[in-house]
C-alpha positions in Angstrom: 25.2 45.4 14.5 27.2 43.1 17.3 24.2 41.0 18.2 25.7 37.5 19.7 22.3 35.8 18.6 19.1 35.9 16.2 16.3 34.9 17.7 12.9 34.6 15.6 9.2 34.9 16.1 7.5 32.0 13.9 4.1 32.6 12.5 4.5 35.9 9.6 8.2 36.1 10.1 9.6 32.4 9.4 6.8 30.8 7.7 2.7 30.9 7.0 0.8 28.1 8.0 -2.5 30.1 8.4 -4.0 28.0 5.2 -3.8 24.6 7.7 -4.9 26.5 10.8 -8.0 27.3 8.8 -8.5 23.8 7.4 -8.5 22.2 10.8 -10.9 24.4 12.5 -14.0 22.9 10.5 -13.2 19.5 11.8 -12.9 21.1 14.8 -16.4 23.0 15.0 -18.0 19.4 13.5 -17.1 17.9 16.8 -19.5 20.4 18.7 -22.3 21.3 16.8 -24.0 23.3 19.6 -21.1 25.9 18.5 -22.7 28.3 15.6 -19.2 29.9 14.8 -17.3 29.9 11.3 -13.6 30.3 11.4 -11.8 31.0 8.1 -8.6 32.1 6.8 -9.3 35.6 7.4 -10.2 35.7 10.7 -7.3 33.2 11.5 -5.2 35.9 9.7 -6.6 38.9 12.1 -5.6 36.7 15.1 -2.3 35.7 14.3 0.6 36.7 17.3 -1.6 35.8 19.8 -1.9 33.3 22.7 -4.0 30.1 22.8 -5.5 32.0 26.1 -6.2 34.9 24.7 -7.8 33.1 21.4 -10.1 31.5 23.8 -11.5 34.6 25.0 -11.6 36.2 21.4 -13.1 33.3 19.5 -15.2 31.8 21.9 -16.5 35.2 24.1 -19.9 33.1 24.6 -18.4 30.3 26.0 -16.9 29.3 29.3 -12.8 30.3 29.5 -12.7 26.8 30.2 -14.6 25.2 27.3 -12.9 27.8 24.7 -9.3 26.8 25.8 -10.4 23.0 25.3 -11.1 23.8 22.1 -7.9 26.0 21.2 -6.3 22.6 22.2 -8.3 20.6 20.6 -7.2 22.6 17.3 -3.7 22.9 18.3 -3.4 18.8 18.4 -5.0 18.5 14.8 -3.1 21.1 13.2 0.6 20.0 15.3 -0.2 16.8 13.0 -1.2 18.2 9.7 1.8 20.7 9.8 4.1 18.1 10.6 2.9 16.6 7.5 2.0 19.1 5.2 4.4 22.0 6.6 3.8 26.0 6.1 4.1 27.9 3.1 8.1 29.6 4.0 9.0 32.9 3.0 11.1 33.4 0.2 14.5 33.3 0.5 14.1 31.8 4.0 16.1 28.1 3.8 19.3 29.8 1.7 18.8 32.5 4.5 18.8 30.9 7.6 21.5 28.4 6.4 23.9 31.3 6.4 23.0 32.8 9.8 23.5 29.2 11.2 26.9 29.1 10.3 27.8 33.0 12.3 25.4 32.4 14.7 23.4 30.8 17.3 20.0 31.5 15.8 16.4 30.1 18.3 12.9 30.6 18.1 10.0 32.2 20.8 6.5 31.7 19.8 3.4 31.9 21.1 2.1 28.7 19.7 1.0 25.6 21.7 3.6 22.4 22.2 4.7 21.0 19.6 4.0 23.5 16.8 7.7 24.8 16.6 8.8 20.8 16.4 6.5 20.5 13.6 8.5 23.6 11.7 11.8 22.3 12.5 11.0 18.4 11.3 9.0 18.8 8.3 11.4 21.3 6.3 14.2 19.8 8.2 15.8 22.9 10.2 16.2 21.1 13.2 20.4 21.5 12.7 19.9 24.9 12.1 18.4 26.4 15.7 20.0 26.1 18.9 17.2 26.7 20.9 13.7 27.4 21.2 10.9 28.1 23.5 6.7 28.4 23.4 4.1 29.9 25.6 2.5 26.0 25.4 5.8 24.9 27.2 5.9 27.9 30.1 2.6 29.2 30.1 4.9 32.6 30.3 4.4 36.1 28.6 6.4 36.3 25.1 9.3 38.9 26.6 9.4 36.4 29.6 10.5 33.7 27.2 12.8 35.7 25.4 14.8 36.2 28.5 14.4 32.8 29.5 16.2 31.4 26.2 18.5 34.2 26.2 19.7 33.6 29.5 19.9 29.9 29.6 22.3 30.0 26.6 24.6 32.7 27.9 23.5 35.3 24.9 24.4 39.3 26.1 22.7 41.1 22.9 20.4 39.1 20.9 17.9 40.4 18.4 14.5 39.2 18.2 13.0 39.0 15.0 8.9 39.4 14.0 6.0 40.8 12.4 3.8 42.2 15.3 3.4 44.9 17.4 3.2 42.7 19.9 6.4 40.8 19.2 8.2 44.3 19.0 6.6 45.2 22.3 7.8 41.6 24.1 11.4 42.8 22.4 12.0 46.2 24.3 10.2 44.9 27.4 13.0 42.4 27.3 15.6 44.6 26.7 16.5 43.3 23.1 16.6 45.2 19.6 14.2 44.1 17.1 13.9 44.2 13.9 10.7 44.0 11.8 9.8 41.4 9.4 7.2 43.7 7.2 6.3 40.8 4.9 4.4 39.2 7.8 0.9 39.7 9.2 1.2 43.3 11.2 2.6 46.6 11.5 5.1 48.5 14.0 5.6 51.8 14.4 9.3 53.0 13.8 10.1 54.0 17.1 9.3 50.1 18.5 11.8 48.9 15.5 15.6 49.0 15.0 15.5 48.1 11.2 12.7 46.4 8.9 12.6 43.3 6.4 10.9 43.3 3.2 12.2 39.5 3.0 14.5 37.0 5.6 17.6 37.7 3.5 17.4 41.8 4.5 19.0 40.7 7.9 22.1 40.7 5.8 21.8 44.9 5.5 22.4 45.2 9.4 25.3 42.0 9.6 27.9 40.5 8.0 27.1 37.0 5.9 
C-alpha cells in the first residue's frame, strides 16, 4: 500500500498497561470511601478505547459527571506516574518492529488517554526517536477522528493509515478518511468491511509494505 504515514492507536495495539490501570484504582477508591465500587482488571479490560468522559459516566453512573471525571483524573495522575516507571507489558515483536517503520516512515500516535500517558510510553521503553508526532483526547478534548486529522494535517501526511484494536478506532479511521488496519491481538473486534487488512502481531504490517 502507498500510505505516506503509520499512525497508531496505543492501548491493545502498541502495548497493555491494563495490569497498572487496575493496580491504581484501589488507591484510588481508598481516597473516597463513601464510593462502594470495585474496579479490577477485567472490567478495566471491557472499558479499554474509551474516553476519560465517557469512563466517568460508565464507572461512576451514580455519581455527579462532575465528581466521576475528578476521579478519572485522579487515576489518570497515579497511573501517568507508575507507567512512567513501571511501563506496559509491549506486544511481541513491537520494538524490532517499529524500529523498522521508523526508518521508511513518519510513524505518530492518537489516543484517547489523558495527558501525559503517551509521554509515559515513549520515556520509559525509550521510543521517543522513533514517533514524529502524537496527539490525545487529554490535550484537545476532541473526538478520536478529529485528532487523526489534526496530526495528519499539521504534518503534511496525504494517505496515512491508522492503526488499532477497536471498533471504535476503525470507526474514527473511515470517519477521517484514512485506511485502517486492525490489530486483532488487542482488546476488540472489527467487522471486515470497517478494516483494510488485520494483525495477528505489529510485524504483520510488513504483509501490506515494504521493510
Amino acid at each position: 500500500m502507498t500510505w505516506d504515514a503509520i499512525l497508531f492507536d496505543l492501548d491493545g495495539t502498541l502495548w497493555d498497561a491494563t495490569h497498572i490501570t487496575a493496580k491504581i484504582w484501589p488507591g484510588v477508591l481508598a481516597n473516597h470511601p463513601e464510593i462502594k465500587r470495585t474496579i479490577d482488571l477485567e472490567t478495566v479490560q471491557s472499558y479499554m478505547g474509551r474516553t476519560n468522559e465517557e469512563l466517568a459516566e460508565i464507572l461512576f453512573p451514580d455519581l455527579p459527571y462532575e465528581k466521576g471525571y475528578a476521579l478519572m483524573m485522579e487515576a489518570g495522575e497515579m497511573e501517568n506516574l507508575l507507567l512512567s516507571r513501571e511501563g506496559g507489558q509491549l506486544f511481541d515483536t513491537l520494538p524490532e518492529t517499529l524500529e523498522t517503520l521508523a526508518a521508511k516512515y513518519p510513524l505518530g500516535i492518537i489516543s484517547n488517554c489523558q495527558s501525559g500517558y503517551i509521554e509515559a510510553f515513549l520515556s520509559h521503553h525509550g521510543f521517543g526517536h522513533l514517533f514524529r508526532d502524537f496527539i490525545c483526547t487529554g490535550d484537545t478534548h476532541k473526538e478520536k477522528w478529529e485528532n487523526i486529522r489534526i496530526l495528519a494535517d499539521r504534518q503534511g501526511y496525504k494517505n496515512p493509515v491508522y492503526i488499532g484494536d477497536t471498533l471504535w478506532d476503525a470507526c474514527a479511521a473511515e470517519k477521517a478518511g484514512v485506511d485502517f488496519l486492525w490489530a486483532a491481538y488487542g482488546f476488540g473486534e472489527v467487522p471486515e468491511d470497517k478494516r483494510q487488512g488485520i494483525l495477528q502481531t505489529p510485524s504483520d504490517i510488513f504483509k501490506y509494505i515494504k521493510r
